[in-house]
VEXVORO-579727 format. One record per atom (N, C-alpha, C): residue number from 1; residue in three letters; chain; x, y, z. Coordinates in pm, 1 decimal, padded with zeros to 6 digits. Layout:
REM residues N
NUM ala A X Y Z
...
//
This chain:
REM residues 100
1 unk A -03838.9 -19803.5 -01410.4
1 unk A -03913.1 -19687.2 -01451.8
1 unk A -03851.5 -19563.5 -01386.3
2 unk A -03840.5 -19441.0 -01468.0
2 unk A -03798.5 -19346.7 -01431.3
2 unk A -03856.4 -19304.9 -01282.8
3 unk A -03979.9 -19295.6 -01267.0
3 unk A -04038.6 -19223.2 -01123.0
3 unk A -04043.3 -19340.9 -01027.8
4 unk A -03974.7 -19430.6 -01051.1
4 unk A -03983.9 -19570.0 -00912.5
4 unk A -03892.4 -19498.4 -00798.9
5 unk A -03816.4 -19427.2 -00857.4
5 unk A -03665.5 -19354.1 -00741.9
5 unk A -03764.1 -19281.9 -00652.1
6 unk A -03755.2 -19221.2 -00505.3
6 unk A -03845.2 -19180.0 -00448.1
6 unk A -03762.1 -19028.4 -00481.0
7 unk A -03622.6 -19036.5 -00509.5
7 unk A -03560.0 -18908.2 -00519.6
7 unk A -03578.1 -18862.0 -00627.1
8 unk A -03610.2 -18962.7 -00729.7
8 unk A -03662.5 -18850.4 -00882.6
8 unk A -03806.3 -18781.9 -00881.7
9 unk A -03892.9 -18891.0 -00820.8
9 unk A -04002.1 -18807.1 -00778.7
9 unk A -04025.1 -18656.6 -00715.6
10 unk A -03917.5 -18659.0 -00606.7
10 unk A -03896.6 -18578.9 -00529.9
10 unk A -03856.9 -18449.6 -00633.3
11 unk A -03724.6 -18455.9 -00754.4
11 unk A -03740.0 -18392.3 -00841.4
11 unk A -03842.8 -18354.8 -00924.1
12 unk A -03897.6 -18467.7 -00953.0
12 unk A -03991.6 -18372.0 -01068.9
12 unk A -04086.3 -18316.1 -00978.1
13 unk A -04139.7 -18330.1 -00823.6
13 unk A -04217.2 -18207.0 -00741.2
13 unk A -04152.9 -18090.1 -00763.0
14 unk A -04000.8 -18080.9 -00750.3
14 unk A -03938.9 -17946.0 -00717.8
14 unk A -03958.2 -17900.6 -00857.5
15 unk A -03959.0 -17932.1 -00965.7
15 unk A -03919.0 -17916.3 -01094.5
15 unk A -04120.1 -17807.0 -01163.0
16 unk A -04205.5 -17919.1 -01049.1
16 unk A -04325.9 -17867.3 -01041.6
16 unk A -04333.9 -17731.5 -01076.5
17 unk A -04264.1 -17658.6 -00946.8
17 unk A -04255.3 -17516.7 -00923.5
17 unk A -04197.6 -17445.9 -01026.7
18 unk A -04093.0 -17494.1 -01143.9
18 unk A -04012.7 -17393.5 -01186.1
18 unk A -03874.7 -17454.0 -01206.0
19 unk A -03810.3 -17380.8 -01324.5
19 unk A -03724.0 -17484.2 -01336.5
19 unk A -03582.0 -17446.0 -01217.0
20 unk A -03481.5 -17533.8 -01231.0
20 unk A -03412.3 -17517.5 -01125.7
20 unk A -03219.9 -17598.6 -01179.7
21 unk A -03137.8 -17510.5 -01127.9
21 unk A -03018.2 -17591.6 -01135.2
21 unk A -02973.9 -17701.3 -01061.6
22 unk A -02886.4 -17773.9 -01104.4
22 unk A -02867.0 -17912.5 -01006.3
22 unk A -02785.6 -17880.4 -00878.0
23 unk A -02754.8 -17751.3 -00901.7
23 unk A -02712.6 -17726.8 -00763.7
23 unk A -02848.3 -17723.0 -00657.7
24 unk A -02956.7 -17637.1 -00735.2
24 unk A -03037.9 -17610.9 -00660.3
24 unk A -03127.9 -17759.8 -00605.6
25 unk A -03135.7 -17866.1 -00693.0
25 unk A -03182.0 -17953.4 -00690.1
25 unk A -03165.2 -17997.3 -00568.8
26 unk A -03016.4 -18043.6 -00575.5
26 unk A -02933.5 -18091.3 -00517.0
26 unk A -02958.0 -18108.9 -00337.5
27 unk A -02989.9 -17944.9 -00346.7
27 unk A -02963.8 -17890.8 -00191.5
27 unk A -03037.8 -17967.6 -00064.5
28 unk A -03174.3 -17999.8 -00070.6
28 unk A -03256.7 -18086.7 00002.8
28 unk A -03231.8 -18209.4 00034.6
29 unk A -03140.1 -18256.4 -00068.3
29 unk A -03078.3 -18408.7 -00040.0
29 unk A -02975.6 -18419.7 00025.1
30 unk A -02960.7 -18550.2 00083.0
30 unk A -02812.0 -18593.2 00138.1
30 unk A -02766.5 -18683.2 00043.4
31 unk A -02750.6 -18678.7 -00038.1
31 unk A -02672.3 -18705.7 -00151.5
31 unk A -02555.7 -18645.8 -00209.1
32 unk A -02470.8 -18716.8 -00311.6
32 unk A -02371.1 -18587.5 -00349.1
32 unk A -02496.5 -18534.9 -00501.4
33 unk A -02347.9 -18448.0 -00519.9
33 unk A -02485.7 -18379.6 -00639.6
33 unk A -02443.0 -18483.5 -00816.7
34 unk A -02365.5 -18515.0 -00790.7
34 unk A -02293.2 -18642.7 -00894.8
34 unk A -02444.6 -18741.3 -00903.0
35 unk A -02489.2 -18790.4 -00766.3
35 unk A -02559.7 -18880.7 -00817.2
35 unk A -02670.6 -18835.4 -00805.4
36 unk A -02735.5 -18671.3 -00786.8
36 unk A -02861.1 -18608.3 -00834.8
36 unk A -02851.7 -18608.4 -00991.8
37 unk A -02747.0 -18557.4 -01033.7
37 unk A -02709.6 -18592.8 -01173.5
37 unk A -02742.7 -18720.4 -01250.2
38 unk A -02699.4 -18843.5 -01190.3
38 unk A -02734.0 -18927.5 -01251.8
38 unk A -02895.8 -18934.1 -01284.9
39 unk A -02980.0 -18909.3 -01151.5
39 unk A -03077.6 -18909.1 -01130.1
39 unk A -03152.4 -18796.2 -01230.2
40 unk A -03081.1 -18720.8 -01285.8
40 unk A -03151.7 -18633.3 -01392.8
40 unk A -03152.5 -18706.4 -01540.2
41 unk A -03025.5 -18733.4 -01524.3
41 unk A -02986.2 -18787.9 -01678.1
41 unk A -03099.1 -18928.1 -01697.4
42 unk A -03170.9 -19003.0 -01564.5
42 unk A -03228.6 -19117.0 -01577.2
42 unk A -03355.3 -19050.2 -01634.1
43 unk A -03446.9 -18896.9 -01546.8
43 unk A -03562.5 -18819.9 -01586.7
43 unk A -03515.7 -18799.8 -01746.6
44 unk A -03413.2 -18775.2 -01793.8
44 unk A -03403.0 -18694.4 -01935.7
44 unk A -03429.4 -18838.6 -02016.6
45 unk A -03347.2 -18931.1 -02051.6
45 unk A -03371.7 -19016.0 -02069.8
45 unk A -03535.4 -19092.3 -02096.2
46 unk A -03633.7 -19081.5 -01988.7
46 unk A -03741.0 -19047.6 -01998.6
46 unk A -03805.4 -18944.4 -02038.7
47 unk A -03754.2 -18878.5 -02116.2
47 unk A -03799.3 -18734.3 -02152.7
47 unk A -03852.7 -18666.5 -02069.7
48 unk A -03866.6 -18702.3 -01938.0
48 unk A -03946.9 -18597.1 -01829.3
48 unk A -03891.0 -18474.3 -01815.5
49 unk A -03762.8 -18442.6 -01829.6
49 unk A -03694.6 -18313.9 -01809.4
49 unk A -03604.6 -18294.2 -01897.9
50 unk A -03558.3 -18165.2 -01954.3
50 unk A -03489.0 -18109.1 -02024.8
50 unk A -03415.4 -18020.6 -01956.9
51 unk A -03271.4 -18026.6 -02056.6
51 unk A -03161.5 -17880.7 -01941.2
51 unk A -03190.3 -17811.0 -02082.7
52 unk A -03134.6 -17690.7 -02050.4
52 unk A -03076.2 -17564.4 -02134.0
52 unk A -02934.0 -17491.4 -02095.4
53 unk A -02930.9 -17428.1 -02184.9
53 unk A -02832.8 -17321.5 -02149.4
53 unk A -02847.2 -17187.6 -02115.0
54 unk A -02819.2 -17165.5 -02021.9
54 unk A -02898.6 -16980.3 -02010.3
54 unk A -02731.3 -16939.9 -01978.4
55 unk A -02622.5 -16847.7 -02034.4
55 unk A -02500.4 -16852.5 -01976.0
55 unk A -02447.2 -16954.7 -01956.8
56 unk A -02401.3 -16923.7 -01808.6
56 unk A -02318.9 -17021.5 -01699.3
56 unk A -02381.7 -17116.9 -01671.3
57 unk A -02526.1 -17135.3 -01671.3
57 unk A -02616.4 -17203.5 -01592.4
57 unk A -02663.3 -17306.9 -01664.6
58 unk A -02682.5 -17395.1 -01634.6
58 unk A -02796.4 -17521.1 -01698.9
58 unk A -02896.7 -17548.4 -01656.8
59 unk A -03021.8 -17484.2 -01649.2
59 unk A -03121.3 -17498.8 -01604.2
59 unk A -03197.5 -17635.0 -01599.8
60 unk A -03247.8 -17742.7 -01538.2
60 unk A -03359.2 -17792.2 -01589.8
60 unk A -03481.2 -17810.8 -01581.5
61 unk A -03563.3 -17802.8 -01655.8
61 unk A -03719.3 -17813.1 -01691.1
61 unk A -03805.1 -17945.4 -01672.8
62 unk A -03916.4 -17926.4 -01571.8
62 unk A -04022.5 -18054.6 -01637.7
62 unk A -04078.7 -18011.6 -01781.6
63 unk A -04045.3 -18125.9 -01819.4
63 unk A -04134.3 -18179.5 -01953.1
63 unk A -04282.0 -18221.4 -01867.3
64 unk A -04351.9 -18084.5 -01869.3
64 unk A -04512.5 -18115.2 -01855.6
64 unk A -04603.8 -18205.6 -01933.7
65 unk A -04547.3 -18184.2 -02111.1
65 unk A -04666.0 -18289.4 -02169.1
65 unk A -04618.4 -18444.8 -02157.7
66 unk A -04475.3 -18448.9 -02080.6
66 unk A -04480.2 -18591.6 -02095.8
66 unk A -04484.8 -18678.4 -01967.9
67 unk A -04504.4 -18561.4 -01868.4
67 unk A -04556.6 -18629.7 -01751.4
67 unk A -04710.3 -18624.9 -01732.2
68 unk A -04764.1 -18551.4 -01798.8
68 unk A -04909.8 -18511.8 -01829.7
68 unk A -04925.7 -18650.4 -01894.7
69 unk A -04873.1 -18724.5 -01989.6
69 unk A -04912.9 -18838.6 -02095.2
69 unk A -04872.3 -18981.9 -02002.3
70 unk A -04776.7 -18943.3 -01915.4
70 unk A -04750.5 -19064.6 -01829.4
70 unk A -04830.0 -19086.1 -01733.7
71 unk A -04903.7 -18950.6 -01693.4
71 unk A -04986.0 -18960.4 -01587.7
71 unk A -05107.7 -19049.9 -01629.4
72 unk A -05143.7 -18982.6 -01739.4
72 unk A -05293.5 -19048.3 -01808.9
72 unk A -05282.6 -19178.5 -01795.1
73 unk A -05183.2 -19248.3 -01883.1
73 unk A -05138.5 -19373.7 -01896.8
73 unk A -05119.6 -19434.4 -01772.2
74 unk A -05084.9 -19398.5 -01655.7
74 unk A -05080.9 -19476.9 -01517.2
74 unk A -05257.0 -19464.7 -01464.2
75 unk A -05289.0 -19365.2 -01479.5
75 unk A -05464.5 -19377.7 -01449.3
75 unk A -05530.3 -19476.6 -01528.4
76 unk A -05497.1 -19499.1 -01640.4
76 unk A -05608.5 -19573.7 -01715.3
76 unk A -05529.2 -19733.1 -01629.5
77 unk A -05444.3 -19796.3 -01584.0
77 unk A -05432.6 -19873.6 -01512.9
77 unk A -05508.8 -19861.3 -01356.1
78 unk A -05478.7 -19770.0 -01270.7
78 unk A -05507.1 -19762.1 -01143.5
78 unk A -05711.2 -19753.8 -01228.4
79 unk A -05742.8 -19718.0 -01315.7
79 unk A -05914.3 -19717.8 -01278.4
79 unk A -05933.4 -19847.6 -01319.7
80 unk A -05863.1 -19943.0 -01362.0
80 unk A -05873.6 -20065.8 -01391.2
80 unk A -05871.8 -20141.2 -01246.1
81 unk A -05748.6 -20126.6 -01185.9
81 unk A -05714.9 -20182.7 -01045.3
81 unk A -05867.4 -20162.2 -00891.9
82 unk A -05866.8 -20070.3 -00951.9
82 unk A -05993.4 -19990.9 -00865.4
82 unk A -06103.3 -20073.3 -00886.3
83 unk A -06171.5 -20120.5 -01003.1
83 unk A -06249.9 -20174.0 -00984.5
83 unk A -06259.2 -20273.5 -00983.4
84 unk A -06159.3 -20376.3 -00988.5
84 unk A -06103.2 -20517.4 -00956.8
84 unk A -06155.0 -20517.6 -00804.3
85 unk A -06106.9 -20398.8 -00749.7
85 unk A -06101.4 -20421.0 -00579.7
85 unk A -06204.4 -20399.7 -00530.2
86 unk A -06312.4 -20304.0 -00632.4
86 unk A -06449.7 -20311.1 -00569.8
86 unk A -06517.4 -20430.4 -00547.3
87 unk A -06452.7 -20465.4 -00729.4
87 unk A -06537.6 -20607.2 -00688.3
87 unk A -06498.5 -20696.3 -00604.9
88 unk A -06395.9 -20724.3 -00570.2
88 unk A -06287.6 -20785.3 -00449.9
88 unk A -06410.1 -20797.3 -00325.3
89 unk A -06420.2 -20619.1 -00287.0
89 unk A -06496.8 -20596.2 -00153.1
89 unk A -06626.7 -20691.7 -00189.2
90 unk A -06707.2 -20657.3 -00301.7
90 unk A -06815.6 -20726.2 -00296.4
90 unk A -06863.9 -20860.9 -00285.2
91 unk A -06773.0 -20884.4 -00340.6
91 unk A -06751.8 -21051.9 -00301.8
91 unk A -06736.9 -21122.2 -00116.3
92 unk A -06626.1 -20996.3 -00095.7
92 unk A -06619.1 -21014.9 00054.1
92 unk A -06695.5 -20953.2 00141.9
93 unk A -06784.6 -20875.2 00073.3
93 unk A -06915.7 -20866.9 00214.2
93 unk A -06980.6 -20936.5 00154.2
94 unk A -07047.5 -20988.9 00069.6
94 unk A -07122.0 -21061.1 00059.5
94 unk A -07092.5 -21255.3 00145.8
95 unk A -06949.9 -21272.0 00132.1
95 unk A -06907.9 -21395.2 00185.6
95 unk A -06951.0 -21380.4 00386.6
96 unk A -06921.7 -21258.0 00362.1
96 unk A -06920.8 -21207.3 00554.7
96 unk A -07061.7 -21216.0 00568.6
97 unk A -07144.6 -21188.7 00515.3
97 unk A -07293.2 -21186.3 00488.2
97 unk A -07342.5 -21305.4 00539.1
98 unk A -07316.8 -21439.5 00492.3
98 unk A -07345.0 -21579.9 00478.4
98 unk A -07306.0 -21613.8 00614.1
99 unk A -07208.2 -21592.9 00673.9
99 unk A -07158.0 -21621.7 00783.2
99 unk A -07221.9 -21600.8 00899.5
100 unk A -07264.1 -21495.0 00861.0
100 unk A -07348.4 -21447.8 01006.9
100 unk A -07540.6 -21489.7 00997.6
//
C-alpha cells in the first residue's frame, strides 16, 4: 500500500501544507532525492499526488479527494476493529470478575 512507507506518509503531511518540489520534499530526509522520487511516483500511482508544470518547476500536489476517500475507507475498518476489542475487553473483565 502506498502509505505503509513511513517516508510517503511523511510526504503526504508535507504535501498537507501546500504543494511542494522534490527538491523541497526531499530536504528533511536522509535520503537521495532519486529515491524521494521513487517514493512519489509510488503516491502518483495511487493517485494521492499529482505534479504539474509551472515553468522550470514541477510542483507536486496532494490529491485531497483521494486521500479524503482512502481515509473513509480505512475508518470504516478501524470502527469495525474497535468494536471487536470492546467486546474483547468485555469478555475479559467479565472473566477477571469470576476469578476474584
Amino acid at each position: 500500500m502506498a502509505l505503509a512507507d513511513p517516508a510517503r506518509r511523511r510526504i503526504i503531511a508535507r504535501l498537507s501544507r501546500g504543494p511542494a518540489t522534490v527538491n523541497e520534499l526531499a530536504e528533511p530526509f536522509e535520503i537521495t532525492k532519486q529515491a524521494v522520487s521513487k517514493h512519489i511516483q509510488v503516491l502518483e500511482q495511487a493517485e494521492l499526488v499529482t505534479r504539474t508544470r509551472d515553468a522550470q518547476r514541477r510542483p507536486v500536489h496532494l490529491n485531497a479527494a483521494r486521500l479524503e476517500a482512502l481515509t473513509a475507507w480505512i475508518d470504516q475498518y478501524r470502527l469495525v476493529r474497535e468494536a471487536q476489542y470492546r467486546g474483547l475487553d468485555a469478555v475479559l473483565n467479565h472473566l477477571s470478575k469470576d476469578k476474584t
